[in-house]
C-alpha positions in Angstrom: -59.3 128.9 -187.7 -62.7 127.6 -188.7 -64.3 124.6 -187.3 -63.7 122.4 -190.2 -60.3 123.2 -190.7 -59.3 122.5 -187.3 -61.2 119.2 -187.7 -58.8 118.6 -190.8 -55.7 119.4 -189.4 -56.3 117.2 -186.1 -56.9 114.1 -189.1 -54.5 115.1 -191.2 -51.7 113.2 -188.7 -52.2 109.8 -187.9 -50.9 107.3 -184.8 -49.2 104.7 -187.9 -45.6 105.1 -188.4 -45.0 107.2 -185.0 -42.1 105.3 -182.7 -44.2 104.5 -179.7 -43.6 106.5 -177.0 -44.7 109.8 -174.3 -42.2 112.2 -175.9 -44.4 114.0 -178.5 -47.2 114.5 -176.2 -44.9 115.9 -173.2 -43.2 118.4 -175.9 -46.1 119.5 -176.7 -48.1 119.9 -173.6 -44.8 121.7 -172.2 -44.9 124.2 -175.1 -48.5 124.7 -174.1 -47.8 125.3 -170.3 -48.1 122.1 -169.3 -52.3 122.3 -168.5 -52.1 118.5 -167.3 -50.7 118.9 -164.1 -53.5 121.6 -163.1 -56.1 118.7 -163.2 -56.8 116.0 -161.0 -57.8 112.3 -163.1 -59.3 109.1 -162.7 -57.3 107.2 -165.4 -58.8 104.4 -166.8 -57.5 101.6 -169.5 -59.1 98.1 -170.4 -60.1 96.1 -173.7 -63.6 96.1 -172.8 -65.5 98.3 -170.6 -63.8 101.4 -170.1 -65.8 103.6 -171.7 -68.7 102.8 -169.8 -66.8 102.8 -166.3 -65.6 106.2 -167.3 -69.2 107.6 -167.9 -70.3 105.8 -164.6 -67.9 107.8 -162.9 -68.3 110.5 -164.2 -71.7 110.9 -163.8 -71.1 110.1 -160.5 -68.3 113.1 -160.1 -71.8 115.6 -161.7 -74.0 114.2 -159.4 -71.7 115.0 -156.6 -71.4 118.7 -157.7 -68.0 118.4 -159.4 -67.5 120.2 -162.7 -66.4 116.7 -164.5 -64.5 116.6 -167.7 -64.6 113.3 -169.4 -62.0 111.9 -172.6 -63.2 109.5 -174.5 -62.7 107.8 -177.8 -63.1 107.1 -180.3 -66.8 109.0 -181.5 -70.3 108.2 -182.4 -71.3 111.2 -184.1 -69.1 114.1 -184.5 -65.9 114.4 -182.9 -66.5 117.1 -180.2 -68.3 113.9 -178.0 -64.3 112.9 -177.4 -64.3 116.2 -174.9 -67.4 116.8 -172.5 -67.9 118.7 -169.4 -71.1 117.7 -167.5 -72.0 115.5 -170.2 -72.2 118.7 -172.9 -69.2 118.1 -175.6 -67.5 121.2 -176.7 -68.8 123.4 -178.8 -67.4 124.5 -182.6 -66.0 128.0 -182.1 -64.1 126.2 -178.6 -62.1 123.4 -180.6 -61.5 125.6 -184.0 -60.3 127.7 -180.8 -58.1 125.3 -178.8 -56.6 123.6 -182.4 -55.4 126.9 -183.5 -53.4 127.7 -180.1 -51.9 124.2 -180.5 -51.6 124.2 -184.2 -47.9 126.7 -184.0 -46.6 124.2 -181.0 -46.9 121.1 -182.9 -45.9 122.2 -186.2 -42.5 123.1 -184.6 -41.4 120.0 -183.7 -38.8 117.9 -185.2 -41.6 115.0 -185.0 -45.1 116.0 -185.6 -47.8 115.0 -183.0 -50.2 112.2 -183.8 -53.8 112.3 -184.4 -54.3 111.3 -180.8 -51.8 113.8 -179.1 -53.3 116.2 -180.6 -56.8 115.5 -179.2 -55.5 114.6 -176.5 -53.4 118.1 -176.1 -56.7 119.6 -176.9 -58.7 117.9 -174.0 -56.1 119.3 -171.4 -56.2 122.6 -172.3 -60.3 122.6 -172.4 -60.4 120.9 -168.8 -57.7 123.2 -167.3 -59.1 126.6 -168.7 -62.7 125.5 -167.3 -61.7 124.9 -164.6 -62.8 121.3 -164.0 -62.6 119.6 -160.8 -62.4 116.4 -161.9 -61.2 115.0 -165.2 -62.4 111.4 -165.9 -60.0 110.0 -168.8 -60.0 107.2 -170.7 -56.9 105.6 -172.8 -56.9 105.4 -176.8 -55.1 102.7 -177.0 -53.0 100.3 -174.2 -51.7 102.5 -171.5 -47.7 102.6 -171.2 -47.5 104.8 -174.3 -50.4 106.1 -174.5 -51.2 110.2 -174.9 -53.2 110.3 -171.7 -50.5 108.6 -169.8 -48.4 111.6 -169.8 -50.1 113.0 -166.6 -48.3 112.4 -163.2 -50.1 110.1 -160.7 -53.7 110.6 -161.0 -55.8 110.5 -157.8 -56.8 106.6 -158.8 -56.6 104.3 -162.2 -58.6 102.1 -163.4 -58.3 98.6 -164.9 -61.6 97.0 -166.6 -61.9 93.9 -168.4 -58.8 92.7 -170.6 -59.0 90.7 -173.7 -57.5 90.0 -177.1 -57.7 93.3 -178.6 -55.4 95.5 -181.3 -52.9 92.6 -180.9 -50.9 93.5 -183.9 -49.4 96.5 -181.0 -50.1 95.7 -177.5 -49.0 92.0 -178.2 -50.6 88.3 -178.6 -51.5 87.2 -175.4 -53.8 88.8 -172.7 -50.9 89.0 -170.2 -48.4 91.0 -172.5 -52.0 93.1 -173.1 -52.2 93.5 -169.5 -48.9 94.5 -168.7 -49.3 97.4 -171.5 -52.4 98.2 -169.6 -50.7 98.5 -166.3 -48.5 101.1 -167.4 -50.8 103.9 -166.5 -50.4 102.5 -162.6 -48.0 105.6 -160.8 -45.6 105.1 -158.2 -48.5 104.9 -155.0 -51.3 105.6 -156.7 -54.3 103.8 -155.8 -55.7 101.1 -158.6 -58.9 99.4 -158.9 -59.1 96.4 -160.7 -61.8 95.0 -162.3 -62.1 91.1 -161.1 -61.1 88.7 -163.9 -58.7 85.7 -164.8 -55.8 85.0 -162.4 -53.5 84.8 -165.2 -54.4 88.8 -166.1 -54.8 90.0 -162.7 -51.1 88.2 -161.2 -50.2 90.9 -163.9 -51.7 94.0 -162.1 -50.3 92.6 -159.0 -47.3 92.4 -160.0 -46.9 96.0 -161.5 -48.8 97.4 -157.9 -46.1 95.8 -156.2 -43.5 97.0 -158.2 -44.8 100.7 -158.1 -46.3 100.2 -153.7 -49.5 101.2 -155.5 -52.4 99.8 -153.3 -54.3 97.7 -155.5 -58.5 97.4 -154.9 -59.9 94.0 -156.8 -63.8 94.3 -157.4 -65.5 91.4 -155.4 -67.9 89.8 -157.7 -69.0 87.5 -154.8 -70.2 90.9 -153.0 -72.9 91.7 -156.2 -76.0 90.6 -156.5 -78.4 91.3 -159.3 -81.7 92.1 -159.0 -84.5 93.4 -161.1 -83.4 93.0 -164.9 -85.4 93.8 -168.1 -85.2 96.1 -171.4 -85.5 98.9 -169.5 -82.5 98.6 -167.0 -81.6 96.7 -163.7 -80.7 96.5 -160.3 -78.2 95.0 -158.5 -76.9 94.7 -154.6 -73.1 95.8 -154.1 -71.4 95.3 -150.8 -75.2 95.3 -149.2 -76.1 98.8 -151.1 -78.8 98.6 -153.7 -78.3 100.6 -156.8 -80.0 100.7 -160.1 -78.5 101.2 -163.9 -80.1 102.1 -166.9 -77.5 100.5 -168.9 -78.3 96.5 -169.7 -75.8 93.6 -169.6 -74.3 91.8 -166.5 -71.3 92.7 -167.6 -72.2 96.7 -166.7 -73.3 95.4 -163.4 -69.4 94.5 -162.8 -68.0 97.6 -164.2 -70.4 99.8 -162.1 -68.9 97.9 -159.4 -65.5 99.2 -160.5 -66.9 102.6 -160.4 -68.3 102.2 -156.7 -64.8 101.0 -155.6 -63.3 103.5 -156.7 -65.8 106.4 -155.5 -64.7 104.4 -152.6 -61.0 105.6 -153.0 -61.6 108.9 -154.6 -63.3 110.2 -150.5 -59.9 109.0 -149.1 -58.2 111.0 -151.6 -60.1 114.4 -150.7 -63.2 114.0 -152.7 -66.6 114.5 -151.4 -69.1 111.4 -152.8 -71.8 110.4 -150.6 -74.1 107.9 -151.0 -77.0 109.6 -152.7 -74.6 110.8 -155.5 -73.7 107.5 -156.3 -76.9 106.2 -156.4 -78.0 109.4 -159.0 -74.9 109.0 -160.9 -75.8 105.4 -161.8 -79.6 105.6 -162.0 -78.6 108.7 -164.5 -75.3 107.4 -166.6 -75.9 107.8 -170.3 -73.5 105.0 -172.5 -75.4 104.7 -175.8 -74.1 102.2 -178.7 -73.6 99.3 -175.6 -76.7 97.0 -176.1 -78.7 100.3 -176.5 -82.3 99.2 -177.7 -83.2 102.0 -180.2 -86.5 101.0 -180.8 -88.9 98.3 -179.7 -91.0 98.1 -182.8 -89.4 95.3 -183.4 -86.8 95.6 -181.4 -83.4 96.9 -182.1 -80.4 96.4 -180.1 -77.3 97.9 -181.4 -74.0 97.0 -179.8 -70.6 98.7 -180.5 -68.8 95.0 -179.5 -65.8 94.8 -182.1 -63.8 91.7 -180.8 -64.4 88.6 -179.7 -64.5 89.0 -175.5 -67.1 91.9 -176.1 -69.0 89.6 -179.0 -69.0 86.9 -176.3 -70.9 89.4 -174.0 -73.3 90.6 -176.9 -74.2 87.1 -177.4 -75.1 86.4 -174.0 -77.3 89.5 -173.9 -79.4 88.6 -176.3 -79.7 85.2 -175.0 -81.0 87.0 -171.4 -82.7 89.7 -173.0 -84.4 87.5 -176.0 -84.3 84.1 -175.4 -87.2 83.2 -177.5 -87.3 85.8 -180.6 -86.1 85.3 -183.7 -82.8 87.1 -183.9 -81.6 88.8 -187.0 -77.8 90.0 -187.0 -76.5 93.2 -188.6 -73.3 92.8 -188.6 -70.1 94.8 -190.0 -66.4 94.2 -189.1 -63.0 95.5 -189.6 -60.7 93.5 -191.8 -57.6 93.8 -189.0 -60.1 92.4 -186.0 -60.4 88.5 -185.5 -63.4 88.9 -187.1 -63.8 85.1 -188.1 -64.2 84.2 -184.7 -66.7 86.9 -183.8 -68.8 85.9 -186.8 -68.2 82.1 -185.3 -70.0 83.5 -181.8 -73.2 85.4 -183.3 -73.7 82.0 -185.6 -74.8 80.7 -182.4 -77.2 82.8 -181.5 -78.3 84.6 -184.9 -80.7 83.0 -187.1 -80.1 85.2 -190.1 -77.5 87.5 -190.9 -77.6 91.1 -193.1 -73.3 91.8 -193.8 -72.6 95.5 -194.4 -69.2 97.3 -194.9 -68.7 100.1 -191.9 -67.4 103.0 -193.4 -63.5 102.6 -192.7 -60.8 102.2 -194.6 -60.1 99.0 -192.6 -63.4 97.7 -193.3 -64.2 94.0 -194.2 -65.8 93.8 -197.8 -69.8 93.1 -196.9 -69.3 90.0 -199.2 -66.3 88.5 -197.7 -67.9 88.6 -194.3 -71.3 86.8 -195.6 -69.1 84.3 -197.2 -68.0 82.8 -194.3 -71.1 82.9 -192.4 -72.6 81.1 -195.1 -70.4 78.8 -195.0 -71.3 78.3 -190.9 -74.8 77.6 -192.1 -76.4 80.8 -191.4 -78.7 82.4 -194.0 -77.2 85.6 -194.8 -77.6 88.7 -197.0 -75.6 91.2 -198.2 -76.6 94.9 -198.0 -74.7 97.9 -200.0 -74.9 100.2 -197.1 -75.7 100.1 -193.4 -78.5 102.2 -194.0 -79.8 99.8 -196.9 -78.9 97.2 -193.9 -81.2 98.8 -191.0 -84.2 99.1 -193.6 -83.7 95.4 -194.4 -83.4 94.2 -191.4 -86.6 96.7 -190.4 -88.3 95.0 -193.1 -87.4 91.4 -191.4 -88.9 92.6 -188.3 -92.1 91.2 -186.5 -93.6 90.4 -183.1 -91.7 87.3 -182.9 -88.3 88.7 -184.4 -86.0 90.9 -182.9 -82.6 93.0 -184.1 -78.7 93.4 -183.0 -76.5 95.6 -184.9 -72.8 94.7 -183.8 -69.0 94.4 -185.0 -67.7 98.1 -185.0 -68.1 101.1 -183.6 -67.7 102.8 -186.9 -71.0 101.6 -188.1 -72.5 102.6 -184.9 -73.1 106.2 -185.6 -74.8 106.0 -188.9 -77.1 103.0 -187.4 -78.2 105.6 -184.6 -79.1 108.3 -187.5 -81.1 106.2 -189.1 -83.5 106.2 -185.9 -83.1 110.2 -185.7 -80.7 109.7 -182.8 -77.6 111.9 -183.5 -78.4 112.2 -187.4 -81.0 112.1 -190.0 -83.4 109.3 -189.8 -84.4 107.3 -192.5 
């Protein structure tokens, strides 16, 4: 099987229409010798957040000498970024490999594995035949039913930040959210929760109660920040000093997720000392999360997609540029509450430039600039998100600054067009 083929057959399948449920995924990982239960995780599940907790820790788990796989999704780029060990993704001949081995498996069954099970079988294979040490995974999507969730109890999970999010399945309120997200916690298995409202973390409790799973909440009281510009920060945790390339206060909470659960990670075995952590953080690579691509002007680009992470993207740029203009790219899907994410960047962007991401799902570029006209924002619409990054180049000046945000699908073509992953323009 080539490369491209495998590519094809993986999104061939899709997640829509398939009953919810861990019975597809454990079929097929039990046809394939069940290479899950050879690993040892760090499973982590959140609205926003996760991805960058996972990287955090598993730069972390490299800096500490541990062969480290790390699941995420979805991609930037190309899809072999969704499977890394040490940071390198897998290479072409490996997945056309691995697809081809699970191909036979899943085609047998009465019900056909989804897009995600598939990947997700994939993953498990690559980590248990290299032998990683550590596998740092992140959910797809909620946590009781998702694919990753099919591993037995890892040596810790995860919970970051919870929000509205993909509502439409995990359910309308942030506590039904939460308790879909609390499904990865195992009978005894240590959790670490990321600090947030009472209403979502009474939630958590609840389920580590339930499952006598000893529950860790991060202590926001305990962090202090410290030196903060465009080119990273410092902060204080627990009276350790630590510094983080990535920007945003919010990252300064989620590395203290990380640190709590290094924490947990040397009771269960592991060896993490101090200097690791420190590297690990100083070293973490997250792009596409307020990652400035250029500074001539400037040019944030954010991968925020629903209103909580909007609400973070907004205070950014009021920390990070409180006294440039700002001009907003800005691209949504039609199935996000996209309304009130345009309602939060009207409050801090001065002029918009609408594009349509290139989904399916997408939000027509002139639907989009409709309504933020109609909040009083100047606004233009562009016929590509390349034709949008060259106008909103062309907009740029000492006094004026950039922020791409609203999807993640938009994300990896706006990189390209500043030779990062892709051709520039």
């Amino acid at each position: 099987m080539e490369y491209n083929d495998a590519i094809d057959y993986i999104n061939g399948t899709s997640w829509m229409g398939k009953t919810p449920g861990l019975g597809r995924i454990t079929q097929l990982l039990h046809t394939l010798g069940d290479p899950q239960d050879k690993l040892r995780f760090v499973h982590i599940a959140g609205t926003n957040g996760k991805g960058s907790c996972a990287a955090m820790l598993a730069s972390v788990l490299k800096a500490a000498g541990y062969k480290t796989g790390l699941f995420t999704s979805p991609y930037l780029h190309r899809f072999n970024e969704r499977m890394r060990i040490n940071g390198l993704e897998i290479d072409d001949a490996g997945l056309a490999a691995l697809v081809e081995r699970i191909k036979p498996a899943a085609d047998a069954m009465d019900d056909h594995s989804s897009e995600f099970e598939l990947t997700t079988a994939a993953a498990m294979l690559y980590f248990a035949e290299t032998d990683c040490g550590a596998v740092v995974l992140e959910t797809g999507l909620g946590g009781r039913f998702d694919a990753t969730n099919v591993i037995k109890a890892p040596e810790c999970c995860v919970i970051t930040n919870i929000g509205l999010d993909h509502t439409g399945v995990l359910g309308s309120t942030v506590e039904e959210i939460a308790g879909e997200k609390a499904g990865i916690i195992k009978d005894g298995c240590p959790c670490v929760l990321y600090c947030q409202s009472e209403n979502v973390m009474d939630v958590i409790r609840r389920a580590c109660r339930e499952r006598k799973a000893p529950l860790t909440i991060t202590q926001p009281a305990a962090l202090t920040p410290g030196f903060d510009s465009t080119d990273g920060q410092s902060f204080t945790y627990k009276g350790e000093e630590y510094a983080l390339p990535l920007l945003g206060r919010a990252q300064l909470y989620n590395a203290a997720a990380c640190i709590e659960t290094v924490g947990l990670l040397n009771n269960r075995g592991f060896s993490i000392d101090s200097l690791a952590l420190e590297a690990g953080l100083y070293a973490v690579e997250w792009p596409a999360r307020f990652e400035i691509l250029t500074d001539e002007p400037y040019f944030v680009l954010d991968a925020a997609h629903n209103p909580q992470g909007i609400q973070t993207t907004a205070e950014n740029l009021k920390s990070y540029f409180p006294h440039q203009r700002r001009v907003i790219l800005m691209g949504v899907m039609a199935d996000k509450n996209w309304r009130e994410m345009a309602d939060i960047m009207a409050a801090v962007g001065d002029e918009f430039i609408t594009v349509s991401p290139q989904s399916s799902r997408a939000l027509p570029a002139g639907e989009l600039a409709e309504y933020i006209e109609s909040l009083g924002k100047p606004v233009r619409v562009s016929d590509s998100v390349e034709d949008g990054v060259r106008m909103a180049l062309s907009m740029g000046d000492d006094s004026t600054m950039v922020c791409a945000v609203g999807s993640i699908y938009m994300a990896g073509d706006i990189r390209g067009c500043f030779g990062l992953g892709g051709k520039s323009i």
